[in-house]
N, CA, C, O and CB atoms as a CASP TS submission, in Angstrom:
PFRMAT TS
TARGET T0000
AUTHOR 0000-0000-0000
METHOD Language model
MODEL 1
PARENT N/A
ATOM      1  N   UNK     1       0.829  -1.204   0.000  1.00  0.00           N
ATOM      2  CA  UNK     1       0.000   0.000   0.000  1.00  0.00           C
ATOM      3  C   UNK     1       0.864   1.255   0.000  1.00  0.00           C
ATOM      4  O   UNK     1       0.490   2.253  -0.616  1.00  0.00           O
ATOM      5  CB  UNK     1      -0.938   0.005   1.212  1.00  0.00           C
ATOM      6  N   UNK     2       2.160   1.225   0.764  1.00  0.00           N
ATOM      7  CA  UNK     2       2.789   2.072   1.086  1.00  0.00           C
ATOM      8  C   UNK     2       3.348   2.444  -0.813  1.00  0.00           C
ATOM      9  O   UNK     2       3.119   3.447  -1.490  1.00  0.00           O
ATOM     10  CB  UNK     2       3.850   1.550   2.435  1.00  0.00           C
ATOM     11  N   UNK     3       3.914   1.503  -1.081  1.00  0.00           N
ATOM     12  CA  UNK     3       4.491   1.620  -2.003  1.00  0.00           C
ATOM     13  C   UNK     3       4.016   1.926  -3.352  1.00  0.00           C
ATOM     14  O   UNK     3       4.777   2.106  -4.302  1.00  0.00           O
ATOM     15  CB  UNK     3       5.003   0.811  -1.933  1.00  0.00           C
ATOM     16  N   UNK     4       2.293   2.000  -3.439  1.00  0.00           N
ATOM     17  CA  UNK     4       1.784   2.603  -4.380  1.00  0.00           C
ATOM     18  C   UNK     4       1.663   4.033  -4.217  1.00  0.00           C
ATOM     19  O   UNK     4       1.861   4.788  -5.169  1.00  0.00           O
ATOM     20  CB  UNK     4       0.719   2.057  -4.621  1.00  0.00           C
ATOM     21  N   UNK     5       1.256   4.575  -2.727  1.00  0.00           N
ATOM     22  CA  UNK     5       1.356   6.088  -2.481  1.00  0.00           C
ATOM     23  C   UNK     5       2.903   6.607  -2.846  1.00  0.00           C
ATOM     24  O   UNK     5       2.933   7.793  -3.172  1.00  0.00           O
ATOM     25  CB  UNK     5       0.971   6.425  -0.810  1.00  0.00           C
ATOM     26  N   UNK     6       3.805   6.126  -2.847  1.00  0.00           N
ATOM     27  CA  UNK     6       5.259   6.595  -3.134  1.00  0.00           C
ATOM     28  C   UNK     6       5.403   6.545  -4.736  1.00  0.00           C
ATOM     29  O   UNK     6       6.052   7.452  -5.257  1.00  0.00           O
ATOM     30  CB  UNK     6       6.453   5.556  -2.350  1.00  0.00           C
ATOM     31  N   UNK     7       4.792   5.458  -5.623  1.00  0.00           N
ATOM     32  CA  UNK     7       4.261   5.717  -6.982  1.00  0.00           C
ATOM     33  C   UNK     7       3.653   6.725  -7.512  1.00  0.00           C
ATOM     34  O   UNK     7       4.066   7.372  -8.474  1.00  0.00           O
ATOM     35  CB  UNK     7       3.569   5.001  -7.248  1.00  0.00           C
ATOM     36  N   UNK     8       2.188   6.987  -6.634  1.00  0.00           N
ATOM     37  CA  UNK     8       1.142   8.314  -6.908  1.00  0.00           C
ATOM     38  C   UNK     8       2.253   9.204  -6.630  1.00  0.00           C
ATOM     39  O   UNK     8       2.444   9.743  -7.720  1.00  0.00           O
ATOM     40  CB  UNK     8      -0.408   8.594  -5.812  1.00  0.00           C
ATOM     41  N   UNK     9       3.007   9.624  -5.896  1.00  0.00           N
ATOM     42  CA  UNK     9       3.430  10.862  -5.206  1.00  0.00           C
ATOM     43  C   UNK     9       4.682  10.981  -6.244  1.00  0.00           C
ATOM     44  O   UNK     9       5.224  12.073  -6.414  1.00  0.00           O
ATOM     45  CB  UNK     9       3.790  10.741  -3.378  1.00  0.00           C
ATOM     46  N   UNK    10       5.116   9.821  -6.926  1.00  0.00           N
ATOM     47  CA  UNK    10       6.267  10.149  -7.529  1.00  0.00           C
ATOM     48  C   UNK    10       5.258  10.804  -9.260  1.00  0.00           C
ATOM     49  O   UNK    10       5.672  11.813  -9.832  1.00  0.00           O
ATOM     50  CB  UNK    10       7.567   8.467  -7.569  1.00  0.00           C
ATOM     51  N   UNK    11       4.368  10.248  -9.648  1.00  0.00           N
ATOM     52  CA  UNK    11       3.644  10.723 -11.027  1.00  0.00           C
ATOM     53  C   UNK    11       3.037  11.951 -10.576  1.00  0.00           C
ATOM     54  O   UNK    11       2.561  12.660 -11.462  1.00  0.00           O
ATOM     55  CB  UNK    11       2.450   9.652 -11.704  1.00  0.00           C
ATOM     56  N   UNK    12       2.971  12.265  -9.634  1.00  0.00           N
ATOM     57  CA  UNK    12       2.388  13.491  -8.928  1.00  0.00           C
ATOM     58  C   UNK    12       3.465  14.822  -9.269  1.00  0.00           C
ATOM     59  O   UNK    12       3.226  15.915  -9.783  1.00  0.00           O
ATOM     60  CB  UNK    12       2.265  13.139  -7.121  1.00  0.00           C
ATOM     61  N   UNK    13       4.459  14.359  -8.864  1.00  0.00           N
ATOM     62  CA  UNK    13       5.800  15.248  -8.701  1.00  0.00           C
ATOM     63  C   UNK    13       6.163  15.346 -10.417  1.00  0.00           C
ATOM     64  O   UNK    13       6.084  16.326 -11.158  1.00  0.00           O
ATOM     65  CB  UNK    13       7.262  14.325  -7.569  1.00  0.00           C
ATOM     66  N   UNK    14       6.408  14.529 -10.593  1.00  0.00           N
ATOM     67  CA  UNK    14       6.661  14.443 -12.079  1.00  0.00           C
ATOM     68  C   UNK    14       5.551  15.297 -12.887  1.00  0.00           C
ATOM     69  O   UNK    14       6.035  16.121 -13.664  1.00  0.00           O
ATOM     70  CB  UNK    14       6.623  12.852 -12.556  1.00  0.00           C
ATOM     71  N   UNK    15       4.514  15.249 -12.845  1.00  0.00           N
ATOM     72  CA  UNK    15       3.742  15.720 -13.597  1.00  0.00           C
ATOM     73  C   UNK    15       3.771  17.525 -13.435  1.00  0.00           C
ATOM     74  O   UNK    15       3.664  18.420 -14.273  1.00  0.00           O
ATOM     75  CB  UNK    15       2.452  14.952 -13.293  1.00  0.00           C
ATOM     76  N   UNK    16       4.023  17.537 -11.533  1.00  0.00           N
ATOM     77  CA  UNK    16       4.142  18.760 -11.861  1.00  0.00           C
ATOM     78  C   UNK    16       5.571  19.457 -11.784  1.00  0.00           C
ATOM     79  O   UNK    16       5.709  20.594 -11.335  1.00  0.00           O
ATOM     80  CB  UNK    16       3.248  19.357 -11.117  1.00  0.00           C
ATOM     81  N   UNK    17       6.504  18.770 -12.207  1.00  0.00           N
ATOM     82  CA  UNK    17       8.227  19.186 -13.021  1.00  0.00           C
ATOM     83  C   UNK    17       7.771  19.551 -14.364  1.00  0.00           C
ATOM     84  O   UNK    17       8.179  20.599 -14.865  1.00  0.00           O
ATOM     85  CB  UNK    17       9.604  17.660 -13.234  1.00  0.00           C
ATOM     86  N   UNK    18       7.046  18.865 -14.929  1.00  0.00           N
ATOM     87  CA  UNK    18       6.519  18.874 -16.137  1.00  0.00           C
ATOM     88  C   UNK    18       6.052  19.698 -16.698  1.00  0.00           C
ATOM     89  O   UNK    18       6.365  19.965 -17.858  1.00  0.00           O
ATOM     90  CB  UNK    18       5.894  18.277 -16.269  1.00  0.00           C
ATOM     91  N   UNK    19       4.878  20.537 -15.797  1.00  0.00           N
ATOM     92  CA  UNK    19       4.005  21.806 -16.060  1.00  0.00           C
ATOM     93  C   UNK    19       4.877  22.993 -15.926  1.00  0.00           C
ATOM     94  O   UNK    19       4.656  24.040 -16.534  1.00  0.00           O
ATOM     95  CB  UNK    19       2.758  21.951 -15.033  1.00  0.00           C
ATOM     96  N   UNK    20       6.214  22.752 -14.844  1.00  0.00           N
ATOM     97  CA  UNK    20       6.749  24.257 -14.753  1.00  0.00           C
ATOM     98  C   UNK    20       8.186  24.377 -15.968  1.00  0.00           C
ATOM     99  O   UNK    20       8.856  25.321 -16.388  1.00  0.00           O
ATOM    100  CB  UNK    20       7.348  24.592 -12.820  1.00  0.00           C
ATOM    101  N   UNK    21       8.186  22.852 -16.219  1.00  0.00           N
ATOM    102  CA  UNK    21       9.499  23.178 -17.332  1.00  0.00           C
ATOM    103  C   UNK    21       8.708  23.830 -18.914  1.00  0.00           C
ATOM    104  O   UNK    21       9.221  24.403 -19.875  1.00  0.00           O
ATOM    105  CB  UNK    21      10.548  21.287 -17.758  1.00  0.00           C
ATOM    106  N   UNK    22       7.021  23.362 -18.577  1.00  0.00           N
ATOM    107  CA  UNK    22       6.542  24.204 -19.942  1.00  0.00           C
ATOM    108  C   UNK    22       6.542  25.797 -19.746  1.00  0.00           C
ATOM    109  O   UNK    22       6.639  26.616 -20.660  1.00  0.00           O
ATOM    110  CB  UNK    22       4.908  23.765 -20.378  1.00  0.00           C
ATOM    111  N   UNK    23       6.439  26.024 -18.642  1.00  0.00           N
ATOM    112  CA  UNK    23       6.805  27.544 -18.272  1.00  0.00           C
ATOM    113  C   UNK    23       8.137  28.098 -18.247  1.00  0.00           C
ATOM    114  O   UNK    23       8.284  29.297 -18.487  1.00  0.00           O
ATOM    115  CB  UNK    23       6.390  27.825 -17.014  1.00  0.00           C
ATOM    116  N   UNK    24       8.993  27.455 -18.018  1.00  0.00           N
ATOM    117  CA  UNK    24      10.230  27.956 -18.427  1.00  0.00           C
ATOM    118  C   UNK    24      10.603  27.579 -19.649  1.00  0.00           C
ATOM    119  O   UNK    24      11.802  27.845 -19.736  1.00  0.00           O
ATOM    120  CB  UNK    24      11.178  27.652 -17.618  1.00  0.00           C
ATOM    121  N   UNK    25      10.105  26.961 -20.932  1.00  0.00           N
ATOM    122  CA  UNK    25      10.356  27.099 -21.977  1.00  0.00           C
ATOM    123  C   UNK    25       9.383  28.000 -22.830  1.00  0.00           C
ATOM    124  O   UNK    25       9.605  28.193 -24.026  1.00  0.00           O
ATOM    125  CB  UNK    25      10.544  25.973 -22.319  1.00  0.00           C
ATOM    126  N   UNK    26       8.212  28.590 -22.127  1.00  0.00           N
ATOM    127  CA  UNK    26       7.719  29.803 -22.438  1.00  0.00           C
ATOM    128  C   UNK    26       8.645  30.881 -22.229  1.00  0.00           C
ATOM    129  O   UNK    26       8.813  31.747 -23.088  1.00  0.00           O
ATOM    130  CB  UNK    26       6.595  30.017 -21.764  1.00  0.00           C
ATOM    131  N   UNK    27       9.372  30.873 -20.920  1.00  0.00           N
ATOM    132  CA  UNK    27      10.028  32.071 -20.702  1.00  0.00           C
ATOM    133  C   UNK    27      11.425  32.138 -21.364  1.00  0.00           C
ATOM    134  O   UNK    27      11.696  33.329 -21.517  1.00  0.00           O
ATOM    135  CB  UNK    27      10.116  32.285 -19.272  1.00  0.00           C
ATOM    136  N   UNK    28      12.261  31.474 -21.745  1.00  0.00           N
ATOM    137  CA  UNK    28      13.588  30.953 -22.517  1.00  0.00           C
ATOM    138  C   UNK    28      13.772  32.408 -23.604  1.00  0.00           C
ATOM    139  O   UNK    28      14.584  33.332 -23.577  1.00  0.00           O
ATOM    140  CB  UNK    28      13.257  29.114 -23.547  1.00  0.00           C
ATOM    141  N   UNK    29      12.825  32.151 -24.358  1.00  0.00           N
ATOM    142  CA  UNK    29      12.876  33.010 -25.402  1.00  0.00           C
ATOM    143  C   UNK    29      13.132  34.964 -24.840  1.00  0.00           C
ATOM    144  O   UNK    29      13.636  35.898 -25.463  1.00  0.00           O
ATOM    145  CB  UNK    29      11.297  32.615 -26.229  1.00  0.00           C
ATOM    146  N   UNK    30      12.585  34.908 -23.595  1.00  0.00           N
ATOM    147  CA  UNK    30      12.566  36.059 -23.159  1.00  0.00           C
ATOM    148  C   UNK    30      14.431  36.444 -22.054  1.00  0.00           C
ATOM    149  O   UNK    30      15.064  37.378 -21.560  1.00  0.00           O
ATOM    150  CB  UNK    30      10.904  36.018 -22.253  1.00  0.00           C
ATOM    151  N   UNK    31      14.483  35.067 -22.227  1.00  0.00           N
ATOM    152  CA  UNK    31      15.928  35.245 -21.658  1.00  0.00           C
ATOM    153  C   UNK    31      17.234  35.898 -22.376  1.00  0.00           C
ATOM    154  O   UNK    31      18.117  36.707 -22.090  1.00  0.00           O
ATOM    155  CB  UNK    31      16.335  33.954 -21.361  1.00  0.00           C
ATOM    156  N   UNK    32      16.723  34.824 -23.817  1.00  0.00           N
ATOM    157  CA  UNK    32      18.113  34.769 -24.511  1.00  0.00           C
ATOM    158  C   UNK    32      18.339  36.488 -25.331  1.00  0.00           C
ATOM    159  O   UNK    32      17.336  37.198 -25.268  1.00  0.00           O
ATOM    160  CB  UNK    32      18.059  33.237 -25.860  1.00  0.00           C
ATOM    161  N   UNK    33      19.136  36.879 -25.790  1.00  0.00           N
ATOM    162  CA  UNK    33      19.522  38.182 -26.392  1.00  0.00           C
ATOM    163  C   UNK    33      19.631  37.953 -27.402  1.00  0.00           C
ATOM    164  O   UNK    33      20.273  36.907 -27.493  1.00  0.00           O
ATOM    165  CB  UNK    33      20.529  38.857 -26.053  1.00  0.00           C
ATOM    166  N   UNK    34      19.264  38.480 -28.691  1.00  0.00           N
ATOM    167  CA  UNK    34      19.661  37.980 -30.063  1.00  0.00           C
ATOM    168  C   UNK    34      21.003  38.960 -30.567  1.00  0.00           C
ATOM    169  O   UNK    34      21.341  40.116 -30.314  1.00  0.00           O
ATOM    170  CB  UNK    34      18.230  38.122 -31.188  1.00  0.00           C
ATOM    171  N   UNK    35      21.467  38.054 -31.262  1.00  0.00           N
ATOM    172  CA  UNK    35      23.123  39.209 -32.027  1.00  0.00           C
ATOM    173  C   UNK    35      22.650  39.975 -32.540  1.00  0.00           C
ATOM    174  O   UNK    35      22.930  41.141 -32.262  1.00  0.00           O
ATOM    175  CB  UNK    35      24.323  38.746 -33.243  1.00  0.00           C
ATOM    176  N   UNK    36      21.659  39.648 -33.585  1.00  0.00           N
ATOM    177  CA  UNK    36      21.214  41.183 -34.355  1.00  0.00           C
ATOM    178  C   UNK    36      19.414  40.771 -34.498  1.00  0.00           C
ATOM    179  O   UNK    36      18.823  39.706 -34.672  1.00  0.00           O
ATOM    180  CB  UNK    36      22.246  41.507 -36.431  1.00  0.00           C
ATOM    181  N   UNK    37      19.139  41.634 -34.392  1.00  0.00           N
ATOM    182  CA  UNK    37      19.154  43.574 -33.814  1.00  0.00           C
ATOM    183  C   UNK    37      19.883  43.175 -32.051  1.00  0.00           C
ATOM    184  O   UNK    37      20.108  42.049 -31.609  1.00  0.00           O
ATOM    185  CB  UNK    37      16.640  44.660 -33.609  1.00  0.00           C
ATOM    186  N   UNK    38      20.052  44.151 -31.539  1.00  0.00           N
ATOM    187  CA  UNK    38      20.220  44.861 -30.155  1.00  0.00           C
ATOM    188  C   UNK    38      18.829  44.857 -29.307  1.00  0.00           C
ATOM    189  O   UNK    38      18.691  44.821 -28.084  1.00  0.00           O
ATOM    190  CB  UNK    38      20.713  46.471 -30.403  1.00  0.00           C
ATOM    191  N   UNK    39      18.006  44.898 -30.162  1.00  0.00           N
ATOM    192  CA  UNK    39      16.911  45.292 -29.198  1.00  0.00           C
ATOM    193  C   UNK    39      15.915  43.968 -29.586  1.00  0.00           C
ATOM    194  O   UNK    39      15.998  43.281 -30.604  1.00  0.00           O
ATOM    195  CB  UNK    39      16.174  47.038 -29.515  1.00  0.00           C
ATOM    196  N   UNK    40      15.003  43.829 -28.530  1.00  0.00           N
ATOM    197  CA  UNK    40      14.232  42.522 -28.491  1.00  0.00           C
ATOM    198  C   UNK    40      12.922  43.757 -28.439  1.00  0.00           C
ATOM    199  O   UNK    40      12.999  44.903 -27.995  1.00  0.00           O
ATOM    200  CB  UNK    40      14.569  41.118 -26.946  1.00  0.00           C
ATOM    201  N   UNK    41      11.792  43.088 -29.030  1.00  0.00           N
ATOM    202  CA  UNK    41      10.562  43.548 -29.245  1.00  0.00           C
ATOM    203  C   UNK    41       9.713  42.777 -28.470  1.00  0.00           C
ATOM    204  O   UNK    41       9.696  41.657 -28.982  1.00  0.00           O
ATOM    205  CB  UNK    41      10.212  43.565 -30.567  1.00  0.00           C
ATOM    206  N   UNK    42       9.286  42.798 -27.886  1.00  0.00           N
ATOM    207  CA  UNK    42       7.950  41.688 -26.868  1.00  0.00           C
ATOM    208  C   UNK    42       6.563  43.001 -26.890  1.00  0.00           C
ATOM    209  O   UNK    42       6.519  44.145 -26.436  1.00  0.00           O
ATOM    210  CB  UNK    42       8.706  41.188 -24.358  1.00  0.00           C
ATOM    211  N   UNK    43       5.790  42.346 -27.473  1.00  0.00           N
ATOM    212  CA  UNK    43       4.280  43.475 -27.045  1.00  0.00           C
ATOM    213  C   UNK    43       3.814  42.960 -25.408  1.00  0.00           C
ATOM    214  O   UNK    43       4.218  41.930 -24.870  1.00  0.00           O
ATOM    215  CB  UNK    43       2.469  43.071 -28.446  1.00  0.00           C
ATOM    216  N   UNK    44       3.027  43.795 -24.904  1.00  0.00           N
ATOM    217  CA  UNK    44       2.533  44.005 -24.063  1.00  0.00           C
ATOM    218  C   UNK    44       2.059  42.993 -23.203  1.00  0.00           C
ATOM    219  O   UNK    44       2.257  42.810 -22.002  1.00  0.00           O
ATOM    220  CB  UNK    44       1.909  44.655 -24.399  1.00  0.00           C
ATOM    221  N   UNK    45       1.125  42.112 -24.377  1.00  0.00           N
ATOM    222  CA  UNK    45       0.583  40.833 -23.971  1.00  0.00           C
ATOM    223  C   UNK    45       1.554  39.523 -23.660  1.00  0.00           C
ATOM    224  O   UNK    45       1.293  38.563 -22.935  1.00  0.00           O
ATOM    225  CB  UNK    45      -0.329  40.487 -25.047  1.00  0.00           C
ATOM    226  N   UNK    46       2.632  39.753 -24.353  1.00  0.00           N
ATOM    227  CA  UNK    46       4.229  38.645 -24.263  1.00  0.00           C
ATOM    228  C   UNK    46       4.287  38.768 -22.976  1.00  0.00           C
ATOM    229  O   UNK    46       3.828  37.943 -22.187  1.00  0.00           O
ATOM    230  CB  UNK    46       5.943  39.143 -25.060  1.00  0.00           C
ATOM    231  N   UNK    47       4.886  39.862 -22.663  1.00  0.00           N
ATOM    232  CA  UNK    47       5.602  40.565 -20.852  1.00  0.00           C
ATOM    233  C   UNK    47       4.623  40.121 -20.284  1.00  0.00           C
ATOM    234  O   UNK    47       4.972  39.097 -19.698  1.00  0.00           O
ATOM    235  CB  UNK    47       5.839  42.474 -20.346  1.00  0.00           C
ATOM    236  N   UNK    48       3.101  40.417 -20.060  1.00  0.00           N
ATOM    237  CA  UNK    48       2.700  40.325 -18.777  1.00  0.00           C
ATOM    238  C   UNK    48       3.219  38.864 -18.487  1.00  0.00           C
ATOM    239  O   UNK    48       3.858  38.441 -17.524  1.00  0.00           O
ATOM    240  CB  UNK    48       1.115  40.607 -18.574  1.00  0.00           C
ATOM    241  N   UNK    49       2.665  38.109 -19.813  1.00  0.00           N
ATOM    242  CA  UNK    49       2.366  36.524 -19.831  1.00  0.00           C
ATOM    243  C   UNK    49       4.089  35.862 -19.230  1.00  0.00           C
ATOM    244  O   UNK    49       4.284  35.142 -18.251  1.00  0.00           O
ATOM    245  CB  UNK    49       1.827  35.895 -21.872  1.00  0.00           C
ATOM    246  N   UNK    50       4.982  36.338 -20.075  1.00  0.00           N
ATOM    247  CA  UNK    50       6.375  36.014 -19.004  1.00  0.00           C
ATOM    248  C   UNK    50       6.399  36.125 -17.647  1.00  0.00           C
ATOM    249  O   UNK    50       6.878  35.209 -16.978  1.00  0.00           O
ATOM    250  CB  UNK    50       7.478  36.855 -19.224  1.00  0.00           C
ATOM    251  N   UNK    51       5.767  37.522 -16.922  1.00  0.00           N
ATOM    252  CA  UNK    51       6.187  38.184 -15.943  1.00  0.00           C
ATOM    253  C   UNK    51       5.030  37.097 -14.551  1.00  0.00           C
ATOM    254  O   UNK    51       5.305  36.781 -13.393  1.00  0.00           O
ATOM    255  CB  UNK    51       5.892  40.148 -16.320  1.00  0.00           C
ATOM    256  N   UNK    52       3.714  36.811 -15.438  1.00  0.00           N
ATOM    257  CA  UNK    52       3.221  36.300 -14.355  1.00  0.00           C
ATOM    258  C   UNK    52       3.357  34.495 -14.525  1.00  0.00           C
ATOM    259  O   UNK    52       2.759  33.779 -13.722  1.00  0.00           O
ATOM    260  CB  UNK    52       1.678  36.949 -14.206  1.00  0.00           C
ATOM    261  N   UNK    53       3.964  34.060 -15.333  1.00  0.00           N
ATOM    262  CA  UNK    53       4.465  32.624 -15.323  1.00  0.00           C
ATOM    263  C   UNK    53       5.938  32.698 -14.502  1.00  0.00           C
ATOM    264  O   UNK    53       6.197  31.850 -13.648  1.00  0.00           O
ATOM    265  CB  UNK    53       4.641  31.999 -17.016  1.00  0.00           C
ATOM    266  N   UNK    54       6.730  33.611 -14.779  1.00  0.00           N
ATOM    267  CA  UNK    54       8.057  33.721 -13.528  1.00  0.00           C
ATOM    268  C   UNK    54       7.044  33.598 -12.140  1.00  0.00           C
ATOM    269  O   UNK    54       6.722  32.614 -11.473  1.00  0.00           O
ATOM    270  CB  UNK    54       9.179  35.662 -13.536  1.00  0.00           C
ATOM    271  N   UNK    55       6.763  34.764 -12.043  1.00  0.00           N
ATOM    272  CA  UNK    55       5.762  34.392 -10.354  1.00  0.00           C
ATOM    273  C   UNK    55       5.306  33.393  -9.997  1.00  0.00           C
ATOM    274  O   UNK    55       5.507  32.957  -8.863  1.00  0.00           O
ATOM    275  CB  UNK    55       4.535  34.961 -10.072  1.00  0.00           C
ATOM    276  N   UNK    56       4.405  32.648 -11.099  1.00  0.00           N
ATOM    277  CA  UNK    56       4.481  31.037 -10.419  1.00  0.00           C
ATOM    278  C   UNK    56       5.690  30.627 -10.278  1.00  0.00           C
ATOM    279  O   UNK    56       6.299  30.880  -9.239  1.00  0.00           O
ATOM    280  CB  UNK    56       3.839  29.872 -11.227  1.00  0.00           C
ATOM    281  N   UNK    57       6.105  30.112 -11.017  1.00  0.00           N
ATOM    282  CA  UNK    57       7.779  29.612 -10.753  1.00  0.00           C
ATOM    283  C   UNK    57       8.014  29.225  -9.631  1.00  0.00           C
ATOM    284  O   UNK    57       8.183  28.168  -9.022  1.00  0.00           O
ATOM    285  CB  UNK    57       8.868  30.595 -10.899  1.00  0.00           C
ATOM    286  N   UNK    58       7.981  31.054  -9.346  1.00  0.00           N
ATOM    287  CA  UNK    58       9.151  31.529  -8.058  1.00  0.00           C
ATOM    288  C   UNK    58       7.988  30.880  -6.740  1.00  0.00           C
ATOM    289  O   UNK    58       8.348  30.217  -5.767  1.00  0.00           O
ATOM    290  CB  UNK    58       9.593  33.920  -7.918  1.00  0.00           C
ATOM    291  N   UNK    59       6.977  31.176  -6.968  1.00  0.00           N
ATOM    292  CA  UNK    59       6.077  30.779  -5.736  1.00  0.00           C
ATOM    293  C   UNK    59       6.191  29.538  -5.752  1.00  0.00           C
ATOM    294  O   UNK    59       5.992  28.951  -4.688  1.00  0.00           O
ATOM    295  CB  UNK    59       4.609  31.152  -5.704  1.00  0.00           C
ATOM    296  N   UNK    60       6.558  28.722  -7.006  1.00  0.00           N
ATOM    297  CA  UNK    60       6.314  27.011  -6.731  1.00  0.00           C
ATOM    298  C   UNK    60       8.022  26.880  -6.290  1.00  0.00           C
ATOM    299  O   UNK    60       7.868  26.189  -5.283  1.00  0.00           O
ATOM    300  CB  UNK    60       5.670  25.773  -8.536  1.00  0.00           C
ATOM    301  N   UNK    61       9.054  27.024  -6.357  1.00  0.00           N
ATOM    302  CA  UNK    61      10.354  27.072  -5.921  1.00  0.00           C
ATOM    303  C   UNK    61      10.658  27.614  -4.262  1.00  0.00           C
ATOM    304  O   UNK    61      11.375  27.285  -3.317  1.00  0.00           O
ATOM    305  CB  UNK    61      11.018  27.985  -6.972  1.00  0.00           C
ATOM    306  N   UNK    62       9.836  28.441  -4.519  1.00  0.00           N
ATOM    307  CA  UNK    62       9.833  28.846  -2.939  1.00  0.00           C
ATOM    308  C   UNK    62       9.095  27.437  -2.065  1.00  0.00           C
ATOM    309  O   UNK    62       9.753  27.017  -1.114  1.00  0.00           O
ATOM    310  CB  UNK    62       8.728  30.517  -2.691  1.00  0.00           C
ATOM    311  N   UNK    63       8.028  26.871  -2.319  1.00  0.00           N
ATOM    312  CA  UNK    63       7.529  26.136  -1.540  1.00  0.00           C
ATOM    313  C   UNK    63       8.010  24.992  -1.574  1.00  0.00           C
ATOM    314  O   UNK    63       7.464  24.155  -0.856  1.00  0.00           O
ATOM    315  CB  UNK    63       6.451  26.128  -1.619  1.00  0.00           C
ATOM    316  N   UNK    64       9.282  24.534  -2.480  1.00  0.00           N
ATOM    317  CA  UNK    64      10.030  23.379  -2.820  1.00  0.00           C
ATOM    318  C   UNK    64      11.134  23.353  -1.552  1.00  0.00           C
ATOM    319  O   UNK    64      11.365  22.448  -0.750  1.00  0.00           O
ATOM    320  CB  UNK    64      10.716  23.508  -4.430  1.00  0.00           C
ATOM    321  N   UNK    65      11.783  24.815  -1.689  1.00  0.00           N
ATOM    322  CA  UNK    65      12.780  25.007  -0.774  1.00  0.00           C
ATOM    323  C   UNK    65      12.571  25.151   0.479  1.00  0.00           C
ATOM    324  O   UNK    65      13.575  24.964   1.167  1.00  0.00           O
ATOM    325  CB  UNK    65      13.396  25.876  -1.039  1.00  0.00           C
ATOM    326  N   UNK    66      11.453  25.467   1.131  1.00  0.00           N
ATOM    327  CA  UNK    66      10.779  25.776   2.334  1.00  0.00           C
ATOM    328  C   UNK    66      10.478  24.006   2.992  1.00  0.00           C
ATOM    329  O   UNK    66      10.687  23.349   4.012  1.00  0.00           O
ATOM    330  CB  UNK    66       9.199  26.860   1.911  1.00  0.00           C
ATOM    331  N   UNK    67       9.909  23.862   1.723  1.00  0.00           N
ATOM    332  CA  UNK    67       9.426  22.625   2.762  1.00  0.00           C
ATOM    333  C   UNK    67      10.295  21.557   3.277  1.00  0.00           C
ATOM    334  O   UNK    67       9.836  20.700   4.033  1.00  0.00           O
ATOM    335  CB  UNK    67       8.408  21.830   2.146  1.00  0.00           C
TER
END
């Protein structure tokens, strides 16, 4: 019994590594710098959508390290 809850808890975990590495490959693009041009263009709707997928992140990292 024990050893199926350590199964669930491991597809559990996994699944959600899973959901935040799709968020950091949303955000990737906003990392990298391109050689040419100098300047990166993101509209309005890009940024927020980066800015509030970092915040999860950071809130799901924080509760990784805490606990």
């Amino acid at each position: 019994m024990e050893n199926n809850n350590e199964n669930l808890n491991s597809e559990q975990k996994m699944a959600e590594v899973k959901a935040w590495l799709a968020y950091a490959d949303n955000l990737t693009k906003y990392g990298v710098m391109p050689r040419y041009p100098n300047e990166i263009e993101v509209d309005e709707y890009m940024a927020k959508t980066a800015v509030a997928q970092a915040s999860k992140i950071l809130e799901w990292a924080k509760g990784v390290i805490i606990k």
